[in-house]
C-alpha positions in Angstrom: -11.0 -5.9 -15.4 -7.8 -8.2 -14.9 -7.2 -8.7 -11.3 -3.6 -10.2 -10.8 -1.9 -11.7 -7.5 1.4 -12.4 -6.5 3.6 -14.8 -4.3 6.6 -12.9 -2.6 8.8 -14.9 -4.7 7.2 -13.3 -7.7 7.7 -9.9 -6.8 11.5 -9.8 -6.9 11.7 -8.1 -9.6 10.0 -4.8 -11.0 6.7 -5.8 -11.8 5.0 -3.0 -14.4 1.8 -1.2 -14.1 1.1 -3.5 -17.6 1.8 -6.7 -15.9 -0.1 -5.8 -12.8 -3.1 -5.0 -14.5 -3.2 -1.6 -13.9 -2.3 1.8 -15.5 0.5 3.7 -13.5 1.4 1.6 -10.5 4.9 -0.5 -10.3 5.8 -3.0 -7.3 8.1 -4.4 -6.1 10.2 -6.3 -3.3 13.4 -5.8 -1.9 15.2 -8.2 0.0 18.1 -6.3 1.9 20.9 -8.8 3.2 24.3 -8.4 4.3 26.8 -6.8 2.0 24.7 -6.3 -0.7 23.2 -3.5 -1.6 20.0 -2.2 -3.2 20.6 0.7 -5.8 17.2 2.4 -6.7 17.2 5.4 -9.2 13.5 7.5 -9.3 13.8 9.3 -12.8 11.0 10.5 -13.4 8.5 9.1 -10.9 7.9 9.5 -7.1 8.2 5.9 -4.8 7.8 4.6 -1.2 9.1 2.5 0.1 7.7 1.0 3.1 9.4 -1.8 5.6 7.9 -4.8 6.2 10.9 -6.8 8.2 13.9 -5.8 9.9 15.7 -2.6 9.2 17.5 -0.8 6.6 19.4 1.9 6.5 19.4 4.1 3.7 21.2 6.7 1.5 19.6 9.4 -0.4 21.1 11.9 -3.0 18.6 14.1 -3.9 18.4 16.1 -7.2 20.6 19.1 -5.6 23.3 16.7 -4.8 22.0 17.0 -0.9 21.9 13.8 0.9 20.1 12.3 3.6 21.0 9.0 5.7 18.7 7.3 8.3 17.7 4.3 10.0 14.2 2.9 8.7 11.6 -0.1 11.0 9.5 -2.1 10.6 6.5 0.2 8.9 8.4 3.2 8.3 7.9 4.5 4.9 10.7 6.6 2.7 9.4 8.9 0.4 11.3 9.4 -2.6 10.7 12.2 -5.1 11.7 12.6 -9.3 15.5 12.1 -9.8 16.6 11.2 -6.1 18.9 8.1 -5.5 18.5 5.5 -2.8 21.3 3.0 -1.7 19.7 0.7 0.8 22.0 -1.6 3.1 21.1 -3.5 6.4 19.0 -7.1 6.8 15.3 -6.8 6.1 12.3 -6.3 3.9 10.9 -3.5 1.9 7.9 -3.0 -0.9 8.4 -0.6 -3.4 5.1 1.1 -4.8 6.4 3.8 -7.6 4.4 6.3 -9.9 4.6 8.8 -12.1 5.4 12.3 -11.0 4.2 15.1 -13.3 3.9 17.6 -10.1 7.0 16.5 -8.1 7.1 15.4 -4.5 9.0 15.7 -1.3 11.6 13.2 0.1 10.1 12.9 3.4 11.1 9.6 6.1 7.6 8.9 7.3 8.1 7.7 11.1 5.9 4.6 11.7 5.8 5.6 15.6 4.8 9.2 15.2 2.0 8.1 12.5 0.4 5.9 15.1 0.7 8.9 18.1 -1.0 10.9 15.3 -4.8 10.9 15.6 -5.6 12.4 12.3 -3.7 10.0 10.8 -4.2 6.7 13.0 -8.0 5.8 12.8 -10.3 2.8 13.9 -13.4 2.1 11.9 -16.4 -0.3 11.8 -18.0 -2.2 14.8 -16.9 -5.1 16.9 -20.5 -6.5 17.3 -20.3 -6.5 13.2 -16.7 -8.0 12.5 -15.8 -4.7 10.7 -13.4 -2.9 13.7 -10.3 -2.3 12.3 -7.6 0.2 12.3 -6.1 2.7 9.4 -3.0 4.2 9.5 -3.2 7.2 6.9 0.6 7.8 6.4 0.9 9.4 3.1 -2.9 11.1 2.5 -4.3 13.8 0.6 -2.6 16.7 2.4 0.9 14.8 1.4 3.4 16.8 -0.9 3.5 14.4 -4.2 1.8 13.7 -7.4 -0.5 10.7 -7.5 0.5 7.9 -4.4 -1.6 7.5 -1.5 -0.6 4.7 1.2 -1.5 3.7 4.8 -1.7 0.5 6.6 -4.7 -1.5 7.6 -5.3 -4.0 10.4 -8.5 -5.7 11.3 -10.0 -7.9 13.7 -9.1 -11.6 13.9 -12.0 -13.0 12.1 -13.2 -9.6 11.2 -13.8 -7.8 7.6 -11.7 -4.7 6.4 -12.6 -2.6 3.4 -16.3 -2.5 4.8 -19.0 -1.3 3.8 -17.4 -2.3 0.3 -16.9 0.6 -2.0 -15.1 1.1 -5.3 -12.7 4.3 -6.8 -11.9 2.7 -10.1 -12.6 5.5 -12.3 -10.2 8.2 -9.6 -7.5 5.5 -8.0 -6.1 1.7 -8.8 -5.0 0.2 -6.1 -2.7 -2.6 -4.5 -2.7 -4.5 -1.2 0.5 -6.0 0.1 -0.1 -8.6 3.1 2.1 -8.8 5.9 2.4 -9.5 9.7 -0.4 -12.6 9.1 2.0 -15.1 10.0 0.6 -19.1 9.4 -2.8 -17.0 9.1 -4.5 -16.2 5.7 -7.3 -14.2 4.4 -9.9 -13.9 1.5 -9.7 -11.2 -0.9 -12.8 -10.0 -2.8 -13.3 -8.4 -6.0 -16.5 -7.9 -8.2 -18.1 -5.1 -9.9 -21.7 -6.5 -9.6 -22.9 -9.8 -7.1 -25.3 -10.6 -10.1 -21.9 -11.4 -11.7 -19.3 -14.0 -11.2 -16.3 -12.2 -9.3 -12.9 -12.8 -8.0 -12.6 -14.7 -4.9 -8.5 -15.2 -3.9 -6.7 -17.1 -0.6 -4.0 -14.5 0.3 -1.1 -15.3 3.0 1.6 -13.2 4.1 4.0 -11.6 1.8 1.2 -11.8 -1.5 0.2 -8.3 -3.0 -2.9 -8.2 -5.3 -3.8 -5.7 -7.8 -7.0 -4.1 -7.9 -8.1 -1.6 -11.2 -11.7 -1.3 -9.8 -14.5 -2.6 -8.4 -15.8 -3.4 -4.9 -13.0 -5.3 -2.9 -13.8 -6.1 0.8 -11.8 -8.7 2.1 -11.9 -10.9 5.5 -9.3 -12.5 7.7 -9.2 -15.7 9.6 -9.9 -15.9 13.3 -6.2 -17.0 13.6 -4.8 -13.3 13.7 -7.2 -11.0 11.0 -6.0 -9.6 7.9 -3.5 -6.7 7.5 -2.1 -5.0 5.0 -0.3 -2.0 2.8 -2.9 -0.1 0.8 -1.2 1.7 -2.1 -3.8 3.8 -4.0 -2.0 6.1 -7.4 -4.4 8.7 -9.1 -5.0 8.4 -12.4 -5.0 11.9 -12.5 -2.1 14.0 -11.1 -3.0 15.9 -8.0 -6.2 13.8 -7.7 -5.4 12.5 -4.5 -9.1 12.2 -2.6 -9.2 9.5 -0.2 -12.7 10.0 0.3 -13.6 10.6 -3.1 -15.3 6.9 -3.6 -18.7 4.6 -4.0 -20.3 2.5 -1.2 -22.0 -0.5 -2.3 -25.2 0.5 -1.5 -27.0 -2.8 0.1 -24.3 -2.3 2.9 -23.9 1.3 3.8 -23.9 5.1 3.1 -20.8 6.0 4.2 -17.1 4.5 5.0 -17.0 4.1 9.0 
């Protein structure tokens, strides 16, 4: 299992599922300044891209020659299916997760505000007493129109642990985290397949992404302002797409709460 993280600097270009360790996923940030543009072509896979700074306006044309403009914020995502176009203008900063799309998707621009007002997909989990109460935004879950992405936002506690009880989907879903809104605040980053065996231990600050291919990956934030982050998980299988469908480390729990 090859773990790999990233500074923001390092990101600036495409990164491949190879050269993050993984199987399907691609990443990627976008700084959008000024005049210059950001041209993004899907081909044959499906990509969101979600805001993490500013805002940028955008320009689809889909694979009927339709187009769609709109205004993204901070946390909005835009969904972009096989064959569309995107021209991005405006000042901020996006991540781009991309996959393969053997089943096709739906351009959809996923509102940050009317995730959070939705309560099947805006959750809390865990328990203040424990440090594990956090909240989960589910923006694009398993009822979403597309072939293997699955993404959301997590924020947890300051000094609290997210990804609790730890649990693992190696064998159904790779994953990667991209860290933001920590400011001067950091967090630690966990992965291991077994505590008998040595593991990965990582210091992650704002702007870092880290790929996971499997194993058991809680992580914890500093008392300064907690850990938050993207969670992009892509199916290894098309159509696959069970959040759910996971392992809980058993010395810690029975189910994800």
């Amino acid at each position: 299992m090859i773990v790999k993280k990233y500074a923001p600097s390092e990101l600036l270009t495409l990164k491949t599922p190879q050269e993050l360790g993984l199987q399907y996923t691609s990443l990627q940030r976008l700084e959008v300044s000024g005049n210059h543009l950001i041209k993004i072509s899907a081909d044959e896979s499906e990509i969101a891209l979600v805001v993490l700074e500013g805002k940028i306006q955008y320009h689809v044309t889909l694979l009927d020659c339709s187009h769609r403009e709109g205004d993204l914020s901070v946390r909005d995502i835009l969904f972009l299916p096989p064959h569309s176009r995107v021209i991005l203008s405006g000042a901020g900063v996006a991540m781009r997760f991309q996959a393969p799309s053997e089943l096709g998707a739906s351009f959809t621009h996923l509102s940050f505000h009317e995730i959070d007002q939705d309560p099947s997909k805006h959750k809390t989990y865990g328990n203040s007493h424990l440090g594990t109460y956090r909240h989960v935004w589910h923006a694009v879950g398993d009822d979403f129109p597309c072939s293997r992405l699955m993404l959301g936002f997590c924020q947890g506690s300051p000094g609290g642990w997210t990804a609790w009880p730890p649990h693992e989907h190696g064998r159904e879903r790779e994953e990667v985290y991209v860290y933001f809104g920590m400011g001067k605040g950091f967090g630690i980053q966990l992965v291991y397949e077994d505590l008998s065996q040595p593991g990965i231990s990582m210091v992650v600050h704002e702007g870092d992404a880290v790929s996971i291919p499997g194993g058991f990956h809680p992580n914890v934030g500093c008392p300064l302002n907690g850990i938050q982050y993207v969670y992009c998980m892509t199916a290894k299988e098309p159509g696959k797409r069970e959040f759910l469908n996971l392992r809980i480390q058993k010395e810690y729990g029975e189910k994800f709460v």
